[in-house]
FINU-28219 format. One record per residue (C-alpha): residue number from 1; x negated, y negated, z negated; chain; residue in one letter. Coordinates in steps of 0.2 Angstrom, whole numbers. Layout:
<recs>
REC_NUM_X_Y_Z_A_A;
...
</recs>
This chain:
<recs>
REC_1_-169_-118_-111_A_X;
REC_2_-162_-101_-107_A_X;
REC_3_-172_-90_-93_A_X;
REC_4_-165_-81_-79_A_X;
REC_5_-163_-63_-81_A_X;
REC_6_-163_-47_-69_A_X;
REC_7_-163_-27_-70_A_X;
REC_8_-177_-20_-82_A_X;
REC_9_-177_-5_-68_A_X;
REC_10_-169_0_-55_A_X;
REC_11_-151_11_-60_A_X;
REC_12_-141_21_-45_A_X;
REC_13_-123_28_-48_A_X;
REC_14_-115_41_-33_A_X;
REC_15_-94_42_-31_A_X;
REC_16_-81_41_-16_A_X;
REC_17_-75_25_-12_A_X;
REC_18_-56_20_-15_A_X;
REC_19_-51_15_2_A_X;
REC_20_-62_27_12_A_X;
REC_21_-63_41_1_A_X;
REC_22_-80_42_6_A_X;
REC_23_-98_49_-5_A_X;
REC_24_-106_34_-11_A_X;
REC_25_-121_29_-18_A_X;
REC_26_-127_11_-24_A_X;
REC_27_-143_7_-31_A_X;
REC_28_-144_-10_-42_A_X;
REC_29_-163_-16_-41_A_X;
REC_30_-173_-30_-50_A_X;
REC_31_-174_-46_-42_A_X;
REC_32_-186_-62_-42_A_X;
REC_33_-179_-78_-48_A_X;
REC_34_-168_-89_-39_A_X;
REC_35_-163_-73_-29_A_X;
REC_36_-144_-73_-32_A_X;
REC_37_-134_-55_-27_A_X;
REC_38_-138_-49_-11_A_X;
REC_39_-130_-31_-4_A_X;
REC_40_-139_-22_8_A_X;
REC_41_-130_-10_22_A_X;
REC_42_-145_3_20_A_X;
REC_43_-134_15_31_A_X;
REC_44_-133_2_46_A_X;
REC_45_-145_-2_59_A_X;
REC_46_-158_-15_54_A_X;
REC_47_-149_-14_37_A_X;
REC_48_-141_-29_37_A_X;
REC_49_-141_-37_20_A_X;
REC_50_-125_-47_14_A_X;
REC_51_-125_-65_1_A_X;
REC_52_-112_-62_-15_A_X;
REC_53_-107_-80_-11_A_X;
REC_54_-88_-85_-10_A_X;
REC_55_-88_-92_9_A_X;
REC_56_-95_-74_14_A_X;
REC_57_-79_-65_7_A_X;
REC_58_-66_-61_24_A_X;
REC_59_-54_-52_15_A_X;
REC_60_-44_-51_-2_A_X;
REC_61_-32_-40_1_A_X;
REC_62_-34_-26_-9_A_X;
REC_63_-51_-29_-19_A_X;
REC_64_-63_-43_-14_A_X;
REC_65_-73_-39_4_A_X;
REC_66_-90_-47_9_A_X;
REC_67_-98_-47_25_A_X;
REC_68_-112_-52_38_A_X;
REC_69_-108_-53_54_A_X;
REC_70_-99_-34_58_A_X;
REC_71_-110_-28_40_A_X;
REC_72_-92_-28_26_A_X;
REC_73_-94_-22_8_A_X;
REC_74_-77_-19_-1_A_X;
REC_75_-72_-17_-17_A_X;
REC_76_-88_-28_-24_A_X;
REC_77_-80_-36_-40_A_X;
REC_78_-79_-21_-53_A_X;
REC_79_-100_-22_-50_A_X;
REC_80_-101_-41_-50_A_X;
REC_81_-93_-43_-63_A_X;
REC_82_-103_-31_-75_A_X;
REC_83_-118_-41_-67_A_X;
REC_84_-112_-58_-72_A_X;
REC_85_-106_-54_-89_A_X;
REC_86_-122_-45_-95_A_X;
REC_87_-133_-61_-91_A_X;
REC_88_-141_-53_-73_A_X;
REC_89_-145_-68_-62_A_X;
REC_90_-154_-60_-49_A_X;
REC_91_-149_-42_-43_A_X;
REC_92_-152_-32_-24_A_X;
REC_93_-140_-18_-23_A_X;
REC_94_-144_-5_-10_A_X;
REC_95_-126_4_-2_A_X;
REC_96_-127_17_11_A_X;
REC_97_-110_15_16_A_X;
REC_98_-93_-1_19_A_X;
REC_99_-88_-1_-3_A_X;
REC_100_-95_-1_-18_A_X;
REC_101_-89_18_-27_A_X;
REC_102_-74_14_-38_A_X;
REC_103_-79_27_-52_A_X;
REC_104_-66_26_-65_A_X;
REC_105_-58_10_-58_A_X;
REC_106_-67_-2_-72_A_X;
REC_107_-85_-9_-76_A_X;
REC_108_-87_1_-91_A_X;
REC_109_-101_12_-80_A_X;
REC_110_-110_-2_-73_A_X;
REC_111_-112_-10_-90_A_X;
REC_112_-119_6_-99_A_X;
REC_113_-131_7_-84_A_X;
REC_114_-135_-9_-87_A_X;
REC_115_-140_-8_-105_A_X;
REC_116_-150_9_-103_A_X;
REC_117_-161_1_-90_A_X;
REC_118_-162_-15_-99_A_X;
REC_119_-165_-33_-95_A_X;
REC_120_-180_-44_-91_A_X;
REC_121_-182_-61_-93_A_X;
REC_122_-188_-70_-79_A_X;
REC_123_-200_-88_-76_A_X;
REC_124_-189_-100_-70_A_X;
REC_125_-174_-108_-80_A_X;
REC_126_-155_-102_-79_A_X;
REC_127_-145_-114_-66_A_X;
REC_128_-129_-115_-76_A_X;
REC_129_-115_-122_-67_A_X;
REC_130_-108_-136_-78_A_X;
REC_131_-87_-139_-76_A_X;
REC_132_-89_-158_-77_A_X;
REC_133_-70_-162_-72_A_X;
REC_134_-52_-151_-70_A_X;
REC_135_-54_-141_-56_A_X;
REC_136_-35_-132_-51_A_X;
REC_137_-30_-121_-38_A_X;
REC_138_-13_-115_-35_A_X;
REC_139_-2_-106_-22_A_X;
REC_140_14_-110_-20_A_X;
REC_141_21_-96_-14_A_X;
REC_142_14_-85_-27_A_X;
REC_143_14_-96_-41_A_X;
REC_144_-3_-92_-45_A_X;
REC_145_-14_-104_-52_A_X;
REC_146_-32_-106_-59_A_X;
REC_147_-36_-120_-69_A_X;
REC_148_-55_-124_-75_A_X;
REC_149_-58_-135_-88_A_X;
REC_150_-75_-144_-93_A_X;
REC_151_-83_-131_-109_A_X;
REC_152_-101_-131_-116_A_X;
REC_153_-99_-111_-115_A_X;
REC_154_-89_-98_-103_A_X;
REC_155_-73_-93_-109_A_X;
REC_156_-56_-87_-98_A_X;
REC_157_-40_-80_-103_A_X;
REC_158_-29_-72_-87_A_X;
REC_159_-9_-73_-87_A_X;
REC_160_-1_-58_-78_A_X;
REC_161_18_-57_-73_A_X;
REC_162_29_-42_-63_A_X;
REC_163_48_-40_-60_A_X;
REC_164_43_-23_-66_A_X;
REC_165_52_-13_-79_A_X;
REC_166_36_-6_-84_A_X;
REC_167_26_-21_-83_A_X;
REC_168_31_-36_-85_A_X;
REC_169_21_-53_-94_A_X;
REC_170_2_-50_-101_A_X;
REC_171_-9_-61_-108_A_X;
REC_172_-29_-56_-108_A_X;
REC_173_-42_-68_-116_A_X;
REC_174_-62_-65_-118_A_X;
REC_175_-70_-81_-130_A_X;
REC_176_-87_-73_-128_A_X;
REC_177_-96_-66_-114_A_X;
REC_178_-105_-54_-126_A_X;
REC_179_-90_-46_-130_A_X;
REC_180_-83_-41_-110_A_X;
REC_181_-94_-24_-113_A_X;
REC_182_-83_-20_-128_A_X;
REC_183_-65_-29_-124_A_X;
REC_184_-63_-31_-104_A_X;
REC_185_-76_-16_-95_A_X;
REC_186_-67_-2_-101_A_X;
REC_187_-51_-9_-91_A_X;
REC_188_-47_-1_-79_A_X;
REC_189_-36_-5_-60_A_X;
REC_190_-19_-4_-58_A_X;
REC_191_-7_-1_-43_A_X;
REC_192_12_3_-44_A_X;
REC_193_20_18_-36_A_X;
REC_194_27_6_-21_A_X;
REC_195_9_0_-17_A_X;
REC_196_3_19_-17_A_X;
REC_197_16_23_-1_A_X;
REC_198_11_6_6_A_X;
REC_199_-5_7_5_A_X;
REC_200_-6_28_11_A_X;
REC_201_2_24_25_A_X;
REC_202_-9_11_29_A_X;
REC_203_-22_24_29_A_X;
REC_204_-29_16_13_A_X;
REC_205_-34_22_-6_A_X;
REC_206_-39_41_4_A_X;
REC_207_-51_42_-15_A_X;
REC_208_-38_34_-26_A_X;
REC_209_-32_44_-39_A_X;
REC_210_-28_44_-57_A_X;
REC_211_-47_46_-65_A_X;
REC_212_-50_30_-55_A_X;
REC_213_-31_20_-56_A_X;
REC_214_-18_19_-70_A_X;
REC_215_-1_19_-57_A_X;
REC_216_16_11_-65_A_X;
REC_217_30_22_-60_A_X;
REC_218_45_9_-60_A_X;
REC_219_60_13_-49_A_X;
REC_220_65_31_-53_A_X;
REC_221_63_42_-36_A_X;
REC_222_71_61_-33_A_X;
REC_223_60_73_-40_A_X;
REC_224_55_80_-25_A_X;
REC_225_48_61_-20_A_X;
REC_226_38_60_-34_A_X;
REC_227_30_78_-32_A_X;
REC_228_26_75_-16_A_X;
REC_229_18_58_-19_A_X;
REC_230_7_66_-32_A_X;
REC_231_2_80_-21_A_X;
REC_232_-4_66_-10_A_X;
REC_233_-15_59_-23_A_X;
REC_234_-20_75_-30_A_X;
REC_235_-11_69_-46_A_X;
REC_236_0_82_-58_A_X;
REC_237_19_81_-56_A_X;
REC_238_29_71_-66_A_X;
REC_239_46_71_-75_A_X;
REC_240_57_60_-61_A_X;
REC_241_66_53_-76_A_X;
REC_242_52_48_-88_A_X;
REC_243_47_28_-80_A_X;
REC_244_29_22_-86_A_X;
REC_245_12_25_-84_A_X;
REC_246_5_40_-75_A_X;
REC_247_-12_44_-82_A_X;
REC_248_-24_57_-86_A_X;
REC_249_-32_47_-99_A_X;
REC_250_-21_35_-111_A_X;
REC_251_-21_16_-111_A_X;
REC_252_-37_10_-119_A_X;
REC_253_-26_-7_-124_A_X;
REC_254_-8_-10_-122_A_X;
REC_255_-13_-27_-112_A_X;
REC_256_-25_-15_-102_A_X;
REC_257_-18_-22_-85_A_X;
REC_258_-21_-40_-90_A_X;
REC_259_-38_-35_-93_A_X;
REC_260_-42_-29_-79_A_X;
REC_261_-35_-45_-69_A_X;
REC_262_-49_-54_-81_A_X;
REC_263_-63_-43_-77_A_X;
REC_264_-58_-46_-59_A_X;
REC_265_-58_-63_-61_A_X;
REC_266_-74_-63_-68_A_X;
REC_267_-82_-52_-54_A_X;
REC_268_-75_-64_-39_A_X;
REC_269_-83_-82_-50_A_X;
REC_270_-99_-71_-49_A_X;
REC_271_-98_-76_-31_A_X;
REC_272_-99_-92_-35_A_X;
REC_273_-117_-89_-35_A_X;
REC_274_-122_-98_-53_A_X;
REC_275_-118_-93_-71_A_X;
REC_276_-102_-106_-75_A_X;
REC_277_-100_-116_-91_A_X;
REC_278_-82_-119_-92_A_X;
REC_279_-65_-112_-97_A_X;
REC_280_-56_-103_-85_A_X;
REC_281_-35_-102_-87_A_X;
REC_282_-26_-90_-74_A_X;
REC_283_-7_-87_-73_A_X;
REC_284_-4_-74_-60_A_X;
REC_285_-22_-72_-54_A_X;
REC_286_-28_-59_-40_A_X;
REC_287_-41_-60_-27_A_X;
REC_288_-34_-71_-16_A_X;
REC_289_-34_-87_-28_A_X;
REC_290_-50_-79_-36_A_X;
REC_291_-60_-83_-20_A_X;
REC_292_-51_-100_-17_A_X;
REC_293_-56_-105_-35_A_X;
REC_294_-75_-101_-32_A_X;
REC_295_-76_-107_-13_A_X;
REC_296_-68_-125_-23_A_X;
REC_297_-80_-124_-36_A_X;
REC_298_-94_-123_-25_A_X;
REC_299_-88_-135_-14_A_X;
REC_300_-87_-147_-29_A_X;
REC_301_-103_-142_-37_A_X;
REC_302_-115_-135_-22_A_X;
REC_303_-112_-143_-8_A_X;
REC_304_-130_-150_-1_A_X;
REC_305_-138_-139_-14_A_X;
</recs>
């Protein structure tokens, strides 16, 4: 029988957050068994401390969002998921502030933090979560859909799909959970230009930028828009006629977008509370469906527990 598992020592990373351009610091501590994920306001009178389950998840707009009561945490799933893919099943995070620091928009940190502090087996037996029978989830109005189907391992592949010039259909999969340090953490987030101006006028993404987000330029803007978008994100300017990616650092994988909606996916089924066996297919996936999918899964599989 395989063990639980948590942190060999405790590991603390410092950036701004994406939303609130904000200085962060998180601290990942060990855990006792049968423990779970728990995030802890530690800026917030009485320090109010947060479940990583699914039904505490109240928004899933733009990165998946936990609270207690007026205590939110946004932006958990980059975290959770290097968490649940590097075998941790019990873990207290300490966060003095509302989100988790994006860093450089992928898991890639949180797993080599992860490794350097090590892992330490605990007494009492993994709880794997067994798919017994199909579990599907759709929306309608999206087309997305997540289907889990009974596996005697963990496995997923994700589907993505854009009216984009740029980016268009992606398929990611991830046969192994001991490869996501190697083929799916280094993915980083996505946004396209649109969603920038949306989202900055919404008063949103004030510490996005391109270390921390590949943006897909797609519809062709004056040259003066585009320059003054970038000034906006404290990004360099751009040819107004070249469409594509605008990075500071290259694509690690031409699917590198679909990877990423994996790794997402991955970091939202954390919140399902239990390490899953099963195989996960998703067409069109985001945090939306994500966050059904796990409230189902634990209303098939936990409910009474």
């Amino acid at each position: 029988m395989q063990k639980q598992q948590t942190l060999g020592d405790s590991f603390t990373l410092t950036g701004k957050g994406l939303h609130t351009g904000l200085q962060l610091t998180v601290t990942f501590k060990p855990a006792p068994a049968n423990y779970g994920y728990k995030i802890q306001r530690i800026d917030l009178p009485g320090q109010p401390i947060i479940e990583a389950v699914a039904e505490n998840v109240i928004d899933t707009q733009r990165g998946t969002v936990l609270a207690n009561g007026d205590a939110r945490c946004s932006t958990v799933e980059h975290a959770l998921a290097a968490l649940f893919a590097s075998g941790i099943d019990n873990c207290h995070i300490d966060v003095n502030g509302p989100e988790v620091p994006i860093l450089d928009g992928s898991a890639e940190i949180y797993v080599e933090q992860i490794r350097k502090v090590g892992v330490v087996e605990q007494e009492a037996e993994k709880n794997f979560l067994v798919i017994k029978d199909k579990i599907e989830v759709r929306d309608e109005e999206s087309g997305s859909v997540i289907t889990i189907l009974p596996q005697d391992h963990f496995s997923i592949e994700a589907t993505i799909a854009f009216q984009s010039k740029v980016l268009s259909s992606q398929t990611a999969t991830l046969d192994n959970i001991d490869d996501f340090e190697q083929e799916i953490a280094p993915a980083r987030t996505f946004v396209f230009v649109r969603e920038v101006e949306m989202l900055l006028m919404a008063g949103l993404i004030k510490g996005g930028d391109l270390d921390n987000a590949i943006v897909i330029y797609e519809n062709q803007k004056t040259q003066e828009e585009l320059d003054q978008l970038a000034d906006r994100i404290g990004a360099p300017h751009h040819e107004a006629s070249e469409l594509g990616y605008l990075n500071t650092r290259p694509l690690v994988w031409a699917n590198e977008p679909a990877r990423h909606k994996l790794l997402d996916i991955i970091g939202d089924m954390a919140l399902i509370g239990r390490p899953i066996k099963g195989h996960i297919i998703a067409t069109k996936p985001g945090h939306t469906i994500n966050n059904k999918c796990a409230r189902a899964i634990r209303s098939a599989y936990l409910s009474g527990c």
